[in-house]
ZAMARGU-4260 file (C-alpha; in steps of 0.2 Angstrom, whole numbers, plus 5000, padded with zeros to 4 digits):
<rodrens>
0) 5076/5090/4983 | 5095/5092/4986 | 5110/5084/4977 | 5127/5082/4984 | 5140/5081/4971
5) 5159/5083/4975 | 5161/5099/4982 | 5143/5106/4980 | 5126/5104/4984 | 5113/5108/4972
10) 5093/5112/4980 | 5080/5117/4972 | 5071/5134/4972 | 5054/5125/4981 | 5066/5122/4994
15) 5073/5138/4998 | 5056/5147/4995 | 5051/5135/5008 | 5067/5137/5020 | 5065/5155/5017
20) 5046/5154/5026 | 5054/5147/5042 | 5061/5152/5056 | 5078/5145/5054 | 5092/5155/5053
25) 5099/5153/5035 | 5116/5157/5032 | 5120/5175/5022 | 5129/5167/5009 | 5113/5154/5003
30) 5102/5169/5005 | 5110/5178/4994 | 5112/5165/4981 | 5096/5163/4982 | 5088/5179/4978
35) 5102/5187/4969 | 5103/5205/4967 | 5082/5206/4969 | 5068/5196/4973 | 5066/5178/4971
40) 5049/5173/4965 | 5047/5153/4965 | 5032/5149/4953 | 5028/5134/4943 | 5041/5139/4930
45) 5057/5137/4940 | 5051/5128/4958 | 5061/5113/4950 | 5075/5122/4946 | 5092/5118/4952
50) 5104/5130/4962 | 5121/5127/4967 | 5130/5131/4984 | 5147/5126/4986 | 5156/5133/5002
55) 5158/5123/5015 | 5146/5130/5026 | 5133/5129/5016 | 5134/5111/5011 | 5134/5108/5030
60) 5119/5119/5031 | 5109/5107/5020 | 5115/5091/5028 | 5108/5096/5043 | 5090/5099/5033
65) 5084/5079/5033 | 5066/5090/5029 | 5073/5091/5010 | 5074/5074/5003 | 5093/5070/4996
70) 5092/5063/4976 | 5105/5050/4981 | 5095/5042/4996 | 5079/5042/4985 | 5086/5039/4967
75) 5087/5019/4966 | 5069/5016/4975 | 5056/5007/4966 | 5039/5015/4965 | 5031/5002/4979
80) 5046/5009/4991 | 5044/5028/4990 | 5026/5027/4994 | 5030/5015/5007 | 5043/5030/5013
85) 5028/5043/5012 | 5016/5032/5022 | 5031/5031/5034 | 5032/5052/5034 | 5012/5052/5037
90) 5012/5040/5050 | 5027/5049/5059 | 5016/5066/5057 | 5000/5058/5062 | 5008/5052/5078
95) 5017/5069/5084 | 5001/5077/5080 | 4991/5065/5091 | 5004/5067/5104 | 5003/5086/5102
100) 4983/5088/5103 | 4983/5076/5118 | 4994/5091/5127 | 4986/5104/5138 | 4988/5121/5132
105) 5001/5125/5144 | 5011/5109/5138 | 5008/5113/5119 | 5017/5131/5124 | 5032/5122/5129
110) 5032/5109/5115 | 5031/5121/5097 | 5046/5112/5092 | 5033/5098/5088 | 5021/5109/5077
115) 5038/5115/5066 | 5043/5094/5064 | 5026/5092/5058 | 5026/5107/5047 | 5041/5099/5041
120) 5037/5082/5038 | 5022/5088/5027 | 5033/5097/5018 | 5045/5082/5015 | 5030/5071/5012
125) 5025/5082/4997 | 5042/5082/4989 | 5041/5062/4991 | 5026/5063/4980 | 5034/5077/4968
130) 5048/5064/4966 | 5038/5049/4962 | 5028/5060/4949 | 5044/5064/4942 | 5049/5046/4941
135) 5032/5044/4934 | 5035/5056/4922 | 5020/5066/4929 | 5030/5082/4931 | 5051/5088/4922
140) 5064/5093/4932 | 5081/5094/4925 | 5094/5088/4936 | 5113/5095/4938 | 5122/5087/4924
145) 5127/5067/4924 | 5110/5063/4932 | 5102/5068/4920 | 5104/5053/4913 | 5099/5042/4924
150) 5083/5048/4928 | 5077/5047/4911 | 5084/5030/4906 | 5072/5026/4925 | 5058/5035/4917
155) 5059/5026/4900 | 5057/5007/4911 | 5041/5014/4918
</rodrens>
């Protein structure tokens, strides 16, 4: 998950172990603000932990990431609406693959692009659910600062 406030973005170490996997060309400065001065290991400890980026490329960086879900576009929905959101996800995979397996080989060669959206919409699916488990109150995270707040007054209604 990823949080823009003010001048920063703040993502979350499943994320960037995650973006670290791919292919993707990340930018030096997020890299190294992810693993520090060693290696990063992402367990169940800290995969919920918050890190912040505040140069201006690398908040671009992360707008361009619609894979990670963004706190403020999920925050306010109901439970009913962010499984409704993940069906949407699974149906939007279902239908690349489809489209995908229906290829010939030599069209699947010139169409990878659609293995990587589905690698990332599964991805994005699962941190759909992660969230409504925290909503739940299935799982802890502890958000950047102010929005601390609100998340636990949501998780008291339920």
């Amino acid at each position: 998950m990823k949080i823009f406030k003010n001048d920063s973005v703040y993502v979350q170490n499943n994320d960037l172990a995650y973006l670290n996997s791919t292919d993707l060309g990340i930018p030096a400065s997020i890299y190294m603000k992810y693993i520090g001065n060693g290696k990063m290991i992402t367990n169940d400890n800290n995969r919920y932990d918050f890190i912040k980026f505040d140069e201006d490329s690398e908040i671009e960086f992360f707008k361009g990431l619609d894979w990670i879900i963004d706190y403020n576009e999920v925050k306010d929905l109901s439970e009913d609406e962010i499984i409704k959101l993940s069906e949407s996800i699974g149906k939007e995979h279902e239908e690349i693959a489809t489209s995908f397996n229906s290829m010939s080989r030599k069209e699947q060669q010139q169409h990878n692009d659609l293995i990587t959206k589905c690698d990332f919409l599964e991805f994005k699916f699962y941190s759909i659910i992660d969230f409504l488990w925290f909503k739940q109150g299935h799982i802890s995270m502890e958000l950047p600062e102010e929005e601390n707040v609100k998340i636990k007054k949501d998780n008291n209604i339920n």
